[in-house]
Structure formats: C-alpha cells, structure tokens
PQR file with spaces between the fields and no chain letter, atoms N, CA, C, O and H, PARSE charges and radii, in Angstrom:
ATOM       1  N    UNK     1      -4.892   -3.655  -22.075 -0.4000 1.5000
ATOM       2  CA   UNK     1      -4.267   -4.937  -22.284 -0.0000 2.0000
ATOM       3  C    UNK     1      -2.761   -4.773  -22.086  0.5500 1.7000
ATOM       4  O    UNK     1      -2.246   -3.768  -22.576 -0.5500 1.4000
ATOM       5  N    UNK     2      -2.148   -5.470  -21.558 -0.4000 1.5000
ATOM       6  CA   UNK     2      -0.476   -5.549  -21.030 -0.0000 2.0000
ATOM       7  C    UNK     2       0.197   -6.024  -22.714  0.5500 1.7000
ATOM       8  O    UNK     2      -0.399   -6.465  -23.697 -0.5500 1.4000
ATOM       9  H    UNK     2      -2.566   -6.287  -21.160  0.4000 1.0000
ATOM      10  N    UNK     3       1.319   -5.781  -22.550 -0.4000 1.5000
ATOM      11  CA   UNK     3       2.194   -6.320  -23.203 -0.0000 2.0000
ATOM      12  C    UNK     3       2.215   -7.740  -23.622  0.5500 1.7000
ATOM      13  O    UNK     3       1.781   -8.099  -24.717 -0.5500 1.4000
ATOM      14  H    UNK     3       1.803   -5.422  -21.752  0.4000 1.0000
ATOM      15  N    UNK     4       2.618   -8.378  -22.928 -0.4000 1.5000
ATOM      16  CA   UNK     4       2.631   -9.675  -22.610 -0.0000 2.0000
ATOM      17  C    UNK     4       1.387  -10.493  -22.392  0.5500 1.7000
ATOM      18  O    UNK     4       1.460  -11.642  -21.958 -0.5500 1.4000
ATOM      19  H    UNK     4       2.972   -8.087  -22.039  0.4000 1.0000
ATOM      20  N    UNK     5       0.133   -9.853  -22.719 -0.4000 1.5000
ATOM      21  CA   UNK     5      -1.302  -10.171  -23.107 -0.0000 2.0000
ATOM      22  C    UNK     5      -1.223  -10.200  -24.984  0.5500 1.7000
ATOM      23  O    UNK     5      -1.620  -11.076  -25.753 -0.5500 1.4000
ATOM      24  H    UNK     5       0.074   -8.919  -23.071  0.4000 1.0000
ATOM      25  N    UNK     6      -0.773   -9.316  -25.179 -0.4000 1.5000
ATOM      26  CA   UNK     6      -0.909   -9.247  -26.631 -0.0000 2.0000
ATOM      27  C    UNK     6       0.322   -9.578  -27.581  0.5500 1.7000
ATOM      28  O    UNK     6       0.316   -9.124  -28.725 -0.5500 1.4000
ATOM      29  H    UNK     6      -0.451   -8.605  -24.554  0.4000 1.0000
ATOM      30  N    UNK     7       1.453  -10.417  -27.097 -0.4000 1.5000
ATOM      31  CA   UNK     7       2.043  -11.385  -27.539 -0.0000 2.0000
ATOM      32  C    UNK     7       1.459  -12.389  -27.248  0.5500 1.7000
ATOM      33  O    UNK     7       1.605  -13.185  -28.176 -0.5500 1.4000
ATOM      34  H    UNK     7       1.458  -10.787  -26.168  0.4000 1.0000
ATOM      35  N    UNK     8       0.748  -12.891  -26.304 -0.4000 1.5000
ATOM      36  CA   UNK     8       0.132  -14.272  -26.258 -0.0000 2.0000
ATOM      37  C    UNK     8      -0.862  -14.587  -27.421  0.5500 1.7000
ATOM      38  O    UNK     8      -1.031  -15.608  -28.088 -0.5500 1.4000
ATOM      39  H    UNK     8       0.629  -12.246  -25.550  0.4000 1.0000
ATOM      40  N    UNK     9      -1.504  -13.272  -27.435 -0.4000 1.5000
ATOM      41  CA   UNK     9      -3.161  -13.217  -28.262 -0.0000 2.0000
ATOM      42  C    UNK     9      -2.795  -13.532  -29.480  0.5500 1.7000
ATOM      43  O    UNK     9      -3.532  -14.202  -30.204 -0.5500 1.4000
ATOM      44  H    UNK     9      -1.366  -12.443  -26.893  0.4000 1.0000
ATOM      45  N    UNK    10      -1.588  -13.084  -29.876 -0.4000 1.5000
ATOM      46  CA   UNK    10      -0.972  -12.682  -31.432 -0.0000 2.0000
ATOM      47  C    UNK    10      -0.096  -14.166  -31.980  0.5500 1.7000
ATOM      48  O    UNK    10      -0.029  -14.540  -33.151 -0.5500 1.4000
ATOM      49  H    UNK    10      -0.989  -12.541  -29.288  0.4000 1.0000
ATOM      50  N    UNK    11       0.595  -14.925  -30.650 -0.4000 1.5000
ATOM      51  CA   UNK    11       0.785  -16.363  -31.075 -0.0000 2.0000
ATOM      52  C    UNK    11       0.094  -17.234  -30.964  0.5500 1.7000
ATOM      53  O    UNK    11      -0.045  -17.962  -31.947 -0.5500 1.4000
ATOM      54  H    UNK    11       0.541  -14.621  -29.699  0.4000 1.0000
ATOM      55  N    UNK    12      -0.684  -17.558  -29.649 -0.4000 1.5000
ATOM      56  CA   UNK    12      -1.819  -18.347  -29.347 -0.0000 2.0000
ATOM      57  C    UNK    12      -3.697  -18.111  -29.652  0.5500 1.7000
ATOM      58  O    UNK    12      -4.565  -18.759  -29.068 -0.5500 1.4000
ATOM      59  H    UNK    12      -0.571  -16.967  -28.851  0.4000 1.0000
ATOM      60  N    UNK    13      -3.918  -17.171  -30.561 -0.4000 1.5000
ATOM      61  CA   UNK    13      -5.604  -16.425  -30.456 -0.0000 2.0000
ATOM      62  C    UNK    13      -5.761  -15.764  -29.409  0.5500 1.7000
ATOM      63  O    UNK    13      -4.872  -15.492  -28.602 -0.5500 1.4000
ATOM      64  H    UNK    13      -3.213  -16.645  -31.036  0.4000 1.0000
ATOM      65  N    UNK    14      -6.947  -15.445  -29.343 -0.4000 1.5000
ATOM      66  CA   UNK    14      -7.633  -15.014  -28.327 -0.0000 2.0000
ATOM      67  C    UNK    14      -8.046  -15.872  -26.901  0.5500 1.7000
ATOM      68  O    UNK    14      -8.270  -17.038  -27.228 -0.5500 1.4000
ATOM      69  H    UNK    14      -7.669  -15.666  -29.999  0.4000 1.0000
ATOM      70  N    UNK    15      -8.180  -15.723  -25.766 -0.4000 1.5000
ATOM      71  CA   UNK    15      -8.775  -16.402  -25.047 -0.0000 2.0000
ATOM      72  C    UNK    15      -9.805  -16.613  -24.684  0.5500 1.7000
ATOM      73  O    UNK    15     -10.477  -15.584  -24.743 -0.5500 1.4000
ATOM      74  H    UNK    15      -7.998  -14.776  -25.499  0.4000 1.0000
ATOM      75  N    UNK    16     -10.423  -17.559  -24.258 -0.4000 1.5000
ATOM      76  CA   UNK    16     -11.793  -17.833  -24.585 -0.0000 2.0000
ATOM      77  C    UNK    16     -12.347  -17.015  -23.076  0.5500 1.7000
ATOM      78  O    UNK    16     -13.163  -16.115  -23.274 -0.5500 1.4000
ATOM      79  H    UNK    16      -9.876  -18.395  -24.209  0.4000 1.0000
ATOM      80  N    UNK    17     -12.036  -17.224  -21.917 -0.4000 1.5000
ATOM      81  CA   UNK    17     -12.037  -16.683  -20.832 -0.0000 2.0000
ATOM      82  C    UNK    17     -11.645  -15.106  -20.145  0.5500 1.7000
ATOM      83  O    UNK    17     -11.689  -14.662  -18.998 -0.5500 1.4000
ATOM      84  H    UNK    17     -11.373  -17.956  -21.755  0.4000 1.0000
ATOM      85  N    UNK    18     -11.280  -14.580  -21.365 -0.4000 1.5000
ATOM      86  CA   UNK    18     -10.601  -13.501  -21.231 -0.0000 2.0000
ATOM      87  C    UNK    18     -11.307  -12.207  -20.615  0.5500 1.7000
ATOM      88  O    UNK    18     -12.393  -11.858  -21.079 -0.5500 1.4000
ATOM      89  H    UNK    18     -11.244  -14.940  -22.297  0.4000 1.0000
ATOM      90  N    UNK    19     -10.701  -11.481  -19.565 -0.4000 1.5000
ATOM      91  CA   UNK    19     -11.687  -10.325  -18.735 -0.0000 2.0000
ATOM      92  C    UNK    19     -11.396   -9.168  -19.667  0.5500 1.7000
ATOM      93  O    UNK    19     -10.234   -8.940  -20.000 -0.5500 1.4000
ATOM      94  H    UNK    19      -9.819  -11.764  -19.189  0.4000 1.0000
ATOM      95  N    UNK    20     -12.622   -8.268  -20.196 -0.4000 1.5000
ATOM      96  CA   UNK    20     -12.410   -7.646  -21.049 -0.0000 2.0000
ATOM      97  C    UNK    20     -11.450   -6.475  -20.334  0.5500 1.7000
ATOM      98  O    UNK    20     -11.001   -6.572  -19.192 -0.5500 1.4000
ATOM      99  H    UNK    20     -13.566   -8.453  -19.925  0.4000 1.0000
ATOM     100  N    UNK    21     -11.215   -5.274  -21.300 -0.4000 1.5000
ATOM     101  CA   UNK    21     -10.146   -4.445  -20.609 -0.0000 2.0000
ATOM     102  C    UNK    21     -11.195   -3.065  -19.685  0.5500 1.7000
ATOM     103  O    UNK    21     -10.882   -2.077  -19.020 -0.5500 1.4000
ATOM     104  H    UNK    21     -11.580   -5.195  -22.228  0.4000 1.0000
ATOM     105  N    UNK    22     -12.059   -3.474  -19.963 -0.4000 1.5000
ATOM     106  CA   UNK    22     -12.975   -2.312  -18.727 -0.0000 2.0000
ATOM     107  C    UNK    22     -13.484   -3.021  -17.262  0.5500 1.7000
ATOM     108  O    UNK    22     -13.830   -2.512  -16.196 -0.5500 1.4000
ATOM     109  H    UNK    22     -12.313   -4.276  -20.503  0.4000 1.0000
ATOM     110  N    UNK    23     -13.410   -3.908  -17.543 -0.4000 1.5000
ATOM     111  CA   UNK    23     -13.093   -5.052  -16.378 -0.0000 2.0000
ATOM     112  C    UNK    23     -12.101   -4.621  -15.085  0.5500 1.7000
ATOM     113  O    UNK    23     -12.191   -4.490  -13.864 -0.5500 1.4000
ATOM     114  H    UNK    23     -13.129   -4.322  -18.409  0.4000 1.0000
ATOM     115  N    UNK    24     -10.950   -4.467  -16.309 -0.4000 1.5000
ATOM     116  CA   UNK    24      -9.698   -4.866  -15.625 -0.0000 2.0000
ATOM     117  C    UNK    24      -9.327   -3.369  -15.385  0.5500 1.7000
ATOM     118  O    UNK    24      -8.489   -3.173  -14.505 -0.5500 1.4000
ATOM     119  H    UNK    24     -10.878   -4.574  -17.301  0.4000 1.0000
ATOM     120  N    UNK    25      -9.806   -2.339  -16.010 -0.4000 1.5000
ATOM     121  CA   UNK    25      -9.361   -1.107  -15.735 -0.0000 2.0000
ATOM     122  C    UNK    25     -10.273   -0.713  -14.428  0.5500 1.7000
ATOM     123  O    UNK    25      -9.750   -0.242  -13.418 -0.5500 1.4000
ATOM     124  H    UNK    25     -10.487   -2.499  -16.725  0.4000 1.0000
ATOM     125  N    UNK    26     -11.898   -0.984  -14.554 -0.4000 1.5000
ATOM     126  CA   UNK    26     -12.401   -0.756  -12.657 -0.0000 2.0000
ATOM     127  C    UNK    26     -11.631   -1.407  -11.978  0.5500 1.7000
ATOM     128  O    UNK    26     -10.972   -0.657  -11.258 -0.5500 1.4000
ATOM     129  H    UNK    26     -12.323   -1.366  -15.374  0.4000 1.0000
ATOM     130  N    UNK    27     -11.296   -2.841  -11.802 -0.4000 1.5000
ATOM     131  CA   UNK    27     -10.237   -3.099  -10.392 -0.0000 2.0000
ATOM     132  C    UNK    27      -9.037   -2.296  -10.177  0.5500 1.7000
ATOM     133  O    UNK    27      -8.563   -2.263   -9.041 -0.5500 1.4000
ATOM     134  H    UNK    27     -11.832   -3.450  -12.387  0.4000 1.0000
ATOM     135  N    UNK    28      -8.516   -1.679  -11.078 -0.4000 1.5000
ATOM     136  CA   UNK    28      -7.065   -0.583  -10.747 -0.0000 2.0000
ATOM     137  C    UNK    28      -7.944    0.726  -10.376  0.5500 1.7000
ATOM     138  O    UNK    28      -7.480    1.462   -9.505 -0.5500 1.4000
ATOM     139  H    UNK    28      -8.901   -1.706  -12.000  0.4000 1.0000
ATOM     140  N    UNK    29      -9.042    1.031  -10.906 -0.4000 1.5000
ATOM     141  CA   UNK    29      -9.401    2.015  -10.213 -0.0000 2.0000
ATOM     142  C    UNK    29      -9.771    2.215   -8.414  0.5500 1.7000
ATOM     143  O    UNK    29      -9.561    3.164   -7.659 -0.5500 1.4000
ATOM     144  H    UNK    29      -9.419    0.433  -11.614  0.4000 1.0000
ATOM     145  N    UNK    30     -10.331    1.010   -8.208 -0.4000 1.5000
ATOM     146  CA   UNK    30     -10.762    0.442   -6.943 -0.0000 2.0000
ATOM     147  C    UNK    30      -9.727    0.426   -5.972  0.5500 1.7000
ATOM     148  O    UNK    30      -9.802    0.816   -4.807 -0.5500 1.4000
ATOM     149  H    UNK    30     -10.501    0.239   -8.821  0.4000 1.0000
ATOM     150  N    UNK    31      -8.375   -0.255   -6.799 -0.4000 1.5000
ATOM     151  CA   UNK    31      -7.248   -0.397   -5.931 -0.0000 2.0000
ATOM     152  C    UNK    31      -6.756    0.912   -5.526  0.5500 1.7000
ATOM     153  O    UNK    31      -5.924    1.029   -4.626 -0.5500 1.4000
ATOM     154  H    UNK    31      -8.314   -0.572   -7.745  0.4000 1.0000
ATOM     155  N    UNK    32      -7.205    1.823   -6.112 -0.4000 1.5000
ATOM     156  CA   UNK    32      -6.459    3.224   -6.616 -0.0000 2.0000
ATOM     157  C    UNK    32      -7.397    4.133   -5.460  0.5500 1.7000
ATOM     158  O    UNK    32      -6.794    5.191   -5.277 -0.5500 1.4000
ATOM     159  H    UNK    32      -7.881    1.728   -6.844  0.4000 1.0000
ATOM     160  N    UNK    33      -8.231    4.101   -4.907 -0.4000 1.5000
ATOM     161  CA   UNK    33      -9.168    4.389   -3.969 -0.0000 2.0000
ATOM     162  C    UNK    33      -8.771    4.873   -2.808  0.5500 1.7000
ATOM     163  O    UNK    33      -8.484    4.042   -1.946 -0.5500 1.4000
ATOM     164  H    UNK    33      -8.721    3.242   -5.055  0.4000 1.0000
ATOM     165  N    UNK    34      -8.647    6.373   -2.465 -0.4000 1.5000
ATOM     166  CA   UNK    34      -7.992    6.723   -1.058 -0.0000 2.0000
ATOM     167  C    UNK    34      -9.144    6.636   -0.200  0.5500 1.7000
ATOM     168  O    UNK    34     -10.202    7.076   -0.648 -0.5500 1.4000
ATOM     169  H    UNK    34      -8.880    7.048   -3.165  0.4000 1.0000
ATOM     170  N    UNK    35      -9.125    6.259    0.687 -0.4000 1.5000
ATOM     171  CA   UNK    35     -10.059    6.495    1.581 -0.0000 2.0000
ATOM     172  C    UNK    35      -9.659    7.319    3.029  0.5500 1.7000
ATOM     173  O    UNK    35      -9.123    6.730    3.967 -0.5500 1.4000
ATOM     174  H    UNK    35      -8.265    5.901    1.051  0.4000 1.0000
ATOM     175  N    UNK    36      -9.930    8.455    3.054 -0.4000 1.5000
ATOM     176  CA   UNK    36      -8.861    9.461    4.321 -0.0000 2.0000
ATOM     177  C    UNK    36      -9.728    8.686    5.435  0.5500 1.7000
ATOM     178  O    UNK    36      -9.022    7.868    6.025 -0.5500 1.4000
ATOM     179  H    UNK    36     -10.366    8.934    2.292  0.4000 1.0000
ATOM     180  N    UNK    37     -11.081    8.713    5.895 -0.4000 1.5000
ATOM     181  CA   UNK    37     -10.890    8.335    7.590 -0.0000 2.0000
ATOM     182  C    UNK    37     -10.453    6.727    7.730  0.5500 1.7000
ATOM     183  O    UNK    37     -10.761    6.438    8.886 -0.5500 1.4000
ATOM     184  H    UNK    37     -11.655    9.377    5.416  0.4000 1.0000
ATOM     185  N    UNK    38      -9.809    5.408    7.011 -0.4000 1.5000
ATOM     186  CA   UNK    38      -9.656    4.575    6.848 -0.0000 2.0000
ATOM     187  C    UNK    38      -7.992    4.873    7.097  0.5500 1.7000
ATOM     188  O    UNK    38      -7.533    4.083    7.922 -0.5500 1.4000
ATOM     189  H    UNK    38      -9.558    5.643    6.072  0.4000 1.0000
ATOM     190  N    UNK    39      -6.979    5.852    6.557 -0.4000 1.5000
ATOM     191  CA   UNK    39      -5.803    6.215    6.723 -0.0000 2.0000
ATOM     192  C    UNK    39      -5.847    6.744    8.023  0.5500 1.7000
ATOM     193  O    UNK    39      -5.200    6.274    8.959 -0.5500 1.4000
ATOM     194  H    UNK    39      -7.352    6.494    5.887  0.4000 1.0000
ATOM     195  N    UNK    40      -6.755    7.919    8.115 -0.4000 1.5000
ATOM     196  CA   UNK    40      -6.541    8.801    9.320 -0.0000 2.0000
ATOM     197  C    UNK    40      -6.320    7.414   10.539  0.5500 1.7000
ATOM     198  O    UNK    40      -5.287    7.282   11.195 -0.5500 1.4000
ATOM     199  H    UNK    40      -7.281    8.301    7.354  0.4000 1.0000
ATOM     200  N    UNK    41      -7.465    6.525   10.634 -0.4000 1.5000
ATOM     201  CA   UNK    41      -7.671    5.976   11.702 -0.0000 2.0000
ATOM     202  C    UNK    41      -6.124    5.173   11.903  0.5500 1.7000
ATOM     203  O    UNK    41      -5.478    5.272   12.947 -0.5500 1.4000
ATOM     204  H    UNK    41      -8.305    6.632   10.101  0.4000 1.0000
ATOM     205  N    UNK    42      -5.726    4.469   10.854 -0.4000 1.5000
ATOM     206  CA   UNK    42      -4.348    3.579   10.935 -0.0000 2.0000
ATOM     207  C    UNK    42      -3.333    4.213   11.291  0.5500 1.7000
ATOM     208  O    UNK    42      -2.388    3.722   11.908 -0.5500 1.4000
ATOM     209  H    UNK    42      -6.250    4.389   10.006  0.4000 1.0000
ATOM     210  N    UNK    43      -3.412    5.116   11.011 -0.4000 1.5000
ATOM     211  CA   UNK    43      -2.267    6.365   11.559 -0.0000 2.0000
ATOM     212  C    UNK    43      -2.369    6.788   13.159  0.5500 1.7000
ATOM     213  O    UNK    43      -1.438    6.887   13.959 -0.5500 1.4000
ATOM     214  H    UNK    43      -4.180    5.515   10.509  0.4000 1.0000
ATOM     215  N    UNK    44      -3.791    7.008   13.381 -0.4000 1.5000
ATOM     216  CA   UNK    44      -3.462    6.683   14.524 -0.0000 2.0000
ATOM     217  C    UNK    44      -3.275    6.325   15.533  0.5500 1.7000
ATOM     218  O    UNK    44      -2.852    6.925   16.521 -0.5500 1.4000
ATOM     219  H    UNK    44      -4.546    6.928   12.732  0.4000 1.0000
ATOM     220  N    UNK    45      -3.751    4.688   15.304 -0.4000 1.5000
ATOM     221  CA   UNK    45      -3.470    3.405   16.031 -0.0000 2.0000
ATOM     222  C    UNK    45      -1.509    3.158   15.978  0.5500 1.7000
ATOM     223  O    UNK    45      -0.790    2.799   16.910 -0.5500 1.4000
ATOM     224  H    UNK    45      -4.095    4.201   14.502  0.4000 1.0000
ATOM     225  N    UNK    46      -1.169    3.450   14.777 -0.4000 1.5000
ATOM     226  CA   UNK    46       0.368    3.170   15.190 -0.0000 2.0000
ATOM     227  C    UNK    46       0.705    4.445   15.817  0.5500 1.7000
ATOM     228  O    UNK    46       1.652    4.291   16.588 -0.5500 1.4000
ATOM     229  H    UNK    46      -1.753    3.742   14.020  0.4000 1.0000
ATOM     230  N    UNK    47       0.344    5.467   15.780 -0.4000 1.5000
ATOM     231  CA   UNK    47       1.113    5.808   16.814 -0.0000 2.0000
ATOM     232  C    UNK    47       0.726    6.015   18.220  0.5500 1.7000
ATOM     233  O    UNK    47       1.344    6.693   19.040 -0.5500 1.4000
ATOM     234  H    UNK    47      -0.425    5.593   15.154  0.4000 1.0000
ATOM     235  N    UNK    48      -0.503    5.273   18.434 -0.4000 1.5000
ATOM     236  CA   UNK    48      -0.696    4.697   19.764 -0.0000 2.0000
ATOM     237  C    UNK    48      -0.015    3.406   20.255  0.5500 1.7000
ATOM     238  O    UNK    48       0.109    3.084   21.436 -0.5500 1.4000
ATOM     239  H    UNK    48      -1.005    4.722   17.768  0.4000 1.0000
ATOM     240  N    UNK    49       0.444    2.660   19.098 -0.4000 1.5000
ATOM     241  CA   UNK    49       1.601    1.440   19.402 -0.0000 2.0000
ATOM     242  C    UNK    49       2.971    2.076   19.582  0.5500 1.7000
ATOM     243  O    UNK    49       3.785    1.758   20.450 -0.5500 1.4000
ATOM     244  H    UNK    49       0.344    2.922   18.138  0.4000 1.0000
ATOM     245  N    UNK    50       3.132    3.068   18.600 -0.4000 1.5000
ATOM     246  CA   UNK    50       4.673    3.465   18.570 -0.0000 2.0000
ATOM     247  C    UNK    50       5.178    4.470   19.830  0.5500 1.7000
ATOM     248  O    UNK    50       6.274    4.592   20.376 -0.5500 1.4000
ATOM     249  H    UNK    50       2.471    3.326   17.896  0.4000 1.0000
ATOM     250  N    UNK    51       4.045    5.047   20.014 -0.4000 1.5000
ATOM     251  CA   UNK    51       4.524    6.258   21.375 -0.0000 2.0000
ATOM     252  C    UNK    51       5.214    5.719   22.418  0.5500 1.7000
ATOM     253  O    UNK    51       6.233    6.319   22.761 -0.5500 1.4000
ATOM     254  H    UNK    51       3.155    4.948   19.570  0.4000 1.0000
ATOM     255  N    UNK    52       4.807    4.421   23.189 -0.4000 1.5000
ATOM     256  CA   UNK    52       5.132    4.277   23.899 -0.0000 2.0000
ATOM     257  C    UNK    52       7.270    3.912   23.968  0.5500 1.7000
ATOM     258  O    UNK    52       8.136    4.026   24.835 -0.5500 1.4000
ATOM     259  H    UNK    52       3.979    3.934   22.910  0.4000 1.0000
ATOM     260  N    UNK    53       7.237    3.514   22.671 -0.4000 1.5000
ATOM     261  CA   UNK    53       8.340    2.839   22.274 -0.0000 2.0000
ATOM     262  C    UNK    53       9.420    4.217   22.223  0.5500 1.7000
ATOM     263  O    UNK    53      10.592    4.116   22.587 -0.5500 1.4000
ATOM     264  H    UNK    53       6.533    3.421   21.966  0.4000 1.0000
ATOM     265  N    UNK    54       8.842    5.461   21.730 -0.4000 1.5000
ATOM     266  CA   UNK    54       9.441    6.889   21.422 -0.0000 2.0000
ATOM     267  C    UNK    54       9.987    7.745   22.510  0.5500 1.7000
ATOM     268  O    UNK    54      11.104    8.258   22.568 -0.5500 1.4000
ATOM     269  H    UNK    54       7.891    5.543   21.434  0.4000 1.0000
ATOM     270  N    UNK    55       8.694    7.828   23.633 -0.4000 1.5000
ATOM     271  CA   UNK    55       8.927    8.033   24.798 -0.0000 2.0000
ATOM     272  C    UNK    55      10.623    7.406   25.489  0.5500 1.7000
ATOM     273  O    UNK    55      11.610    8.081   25.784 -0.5500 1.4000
ATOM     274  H    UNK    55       7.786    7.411   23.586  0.4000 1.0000
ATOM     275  N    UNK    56      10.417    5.859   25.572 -0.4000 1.5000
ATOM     276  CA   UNK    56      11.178    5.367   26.143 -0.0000 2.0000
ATOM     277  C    UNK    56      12.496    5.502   25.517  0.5500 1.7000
ATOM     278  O    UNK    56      13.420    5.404   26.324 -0.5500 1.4000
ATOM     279  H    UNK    56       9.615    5.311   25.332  0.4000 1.0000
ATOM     280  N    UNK    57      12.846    5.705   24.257 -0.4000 1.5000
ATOM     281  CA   UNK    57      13.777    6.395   23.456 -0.0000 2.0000
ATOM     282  C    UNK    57      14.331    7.522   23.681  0.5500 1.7000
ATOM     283  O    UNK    57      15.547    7.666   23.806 -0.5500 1.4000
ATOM     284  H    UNK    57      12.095    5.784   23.601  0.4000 1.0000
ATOM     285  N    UNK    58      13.084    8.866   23.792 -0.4000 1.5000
ATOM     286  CA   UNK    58      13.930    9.624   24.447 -0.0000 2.0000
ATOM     287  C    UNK    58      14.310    9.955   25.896  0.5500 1.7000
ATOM     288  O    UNK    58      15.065   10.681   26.543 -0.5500 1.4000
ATOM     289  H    UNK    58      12.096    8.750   23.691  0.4000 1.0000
ATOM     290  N    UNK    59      13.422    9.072   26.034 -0.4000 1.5000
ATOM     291  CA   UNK    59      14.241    9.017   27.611 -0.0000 2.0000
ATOM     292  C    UNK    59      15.351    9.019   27.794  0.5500 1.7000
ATOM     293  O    UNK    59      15.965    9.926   28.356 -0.5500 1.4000
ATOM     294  H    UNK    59      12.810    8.482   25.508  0.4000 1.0000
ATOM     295  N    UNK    60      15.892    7.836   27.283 -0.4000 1.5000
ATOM     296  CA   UNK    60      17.571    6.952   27.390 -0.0000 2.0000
ATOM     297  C    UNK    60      18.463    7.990   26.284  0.5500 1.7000
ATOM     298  O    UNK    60      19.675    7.965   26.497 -0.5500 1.4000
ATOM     299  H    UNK    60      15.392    7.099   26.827  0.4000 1.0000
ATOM     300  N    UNK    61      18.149    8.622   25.482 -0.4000 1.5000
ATOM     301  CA   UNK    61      18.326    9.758   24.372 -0.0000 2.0000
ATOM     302  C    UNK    61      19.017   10.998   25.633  0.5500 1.7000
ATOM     303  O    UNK    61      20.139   11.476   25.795 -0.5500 1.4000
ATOM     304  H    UNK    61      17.164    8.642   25.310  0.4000 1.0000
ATOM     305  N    UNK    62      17.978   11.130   26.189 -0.4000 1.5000
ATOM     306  CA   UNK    62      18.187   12.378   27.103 -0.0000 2.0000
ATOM     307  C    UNK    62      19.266   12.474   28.056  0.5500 1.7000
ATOM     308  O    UNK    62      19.911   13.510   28.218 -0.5500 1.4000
ATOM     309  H    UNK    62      17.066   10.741   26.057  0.4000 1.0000
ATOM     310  N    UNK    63      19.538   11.023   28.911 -0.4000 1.5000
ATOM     311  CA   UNK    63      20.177   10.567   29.896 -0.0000 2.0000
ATOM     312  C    UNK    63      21.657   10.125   29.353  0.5500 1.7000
ATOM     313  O    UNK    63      22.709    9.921   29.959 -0.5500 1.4000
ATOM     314  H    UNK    63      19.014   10.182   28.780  0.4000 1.0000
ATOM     315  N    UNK    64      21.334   10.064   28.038 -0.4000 1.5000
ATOM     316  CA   UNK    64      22.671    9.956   27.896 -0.0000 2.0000
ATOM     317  C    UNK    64      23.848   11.078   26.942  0.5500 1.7000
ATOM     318  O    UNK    64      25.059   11.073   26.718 -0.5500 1.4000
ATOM     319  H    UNK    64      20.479   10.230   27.545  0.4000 1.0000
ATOM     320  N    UNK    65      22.662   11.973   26.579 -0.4000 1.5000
ATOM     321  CA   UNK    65      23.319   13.373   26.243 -0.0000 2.0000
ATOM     322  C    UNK    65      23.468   14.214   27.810  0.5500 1.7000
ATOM     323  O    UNK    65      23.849   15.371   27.632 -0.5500 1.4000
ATOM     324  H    UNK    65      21.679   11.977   26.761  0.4000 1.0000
ATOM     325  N    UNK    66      23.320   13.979   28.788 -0.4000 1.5000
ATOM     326  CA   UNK    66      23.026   14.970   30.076 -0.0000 2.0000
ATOM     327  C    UNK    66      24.658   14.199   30.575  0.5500 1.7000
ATOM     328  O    UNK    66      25.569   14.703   31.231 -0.5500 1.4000
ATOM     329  H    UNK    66      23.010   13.039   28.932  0.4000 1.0000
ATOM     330  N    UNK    67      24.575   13.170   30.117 -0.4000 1.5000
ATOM     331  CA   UNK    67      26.288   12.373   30.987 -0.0000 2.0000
ATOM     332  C    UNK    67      27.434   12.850   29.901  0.5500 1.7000
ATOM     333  O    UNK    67      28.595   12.676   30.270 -0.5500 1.4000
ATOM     334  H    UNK    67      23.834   12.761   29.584  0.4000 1.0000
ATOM     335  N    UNK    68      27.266   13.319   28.857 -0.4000 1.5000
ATOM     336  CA   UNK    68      28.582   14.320   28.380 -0.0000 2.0000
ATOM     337  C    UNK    68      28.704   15.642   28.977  0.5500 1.7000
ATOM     338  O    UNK    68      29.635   16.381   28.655 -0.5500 1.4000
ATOM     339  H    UNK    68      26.323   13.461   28.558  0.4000 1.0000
C-alpha cells in the first residue's frame, strides 16, 4: 500500500473497490519482467535503422579529419 493510500484510508475508510496489495504487487512484478530475446531482437532492429546513419557519419568524420 503507498503512502498516500493510507492517508486516504485513515481520513476517508476503506474503499469499497479497493485492489488488494497482492494484486498490485503481481503487476510490478510483471512490469519487472526481462525478457532477453524480446531485447536482443529490438536491439537489433535499431541498429539496423541506425547503421546506416553511422556509416554516413563516419564517412564525413573521415573526410574531414584527412583535410587537416
């Protein structure tokens, strides 16, 4: 239960609707959930977006350390 759950409870009662706290502790666990081939894969879709952008970076990187 938060803070600011149990000043409410303590001026206003209890709530009638209220998600108990094992409820609310599986969804942080859930959120809390690594999943590696779900990362692996996002990782490396951007840097199938980003390469191209890197490349062309050091290109102009290169060409313009070679003119000092």
């Amino acid at each position: 239960m938060r803070r600011d759950d149990r000043m409410d409870e303590f001026l206003f009662g209890k709530r009638r609707n209220a998600v108990p706290e094992q409820a609310e502790s599986k969804k942080e666990e859930q959120k809390k959930e690594f999943n590696l081939m779900e990362t692996a894969g996002t990782i490396m879709e951007t840097y199938e977006q980003l390469s191209p952008y890197v490349k062309h970076l050091k290109n102009h990187a290169a060409k313009f350390i070679k003119k000092k």
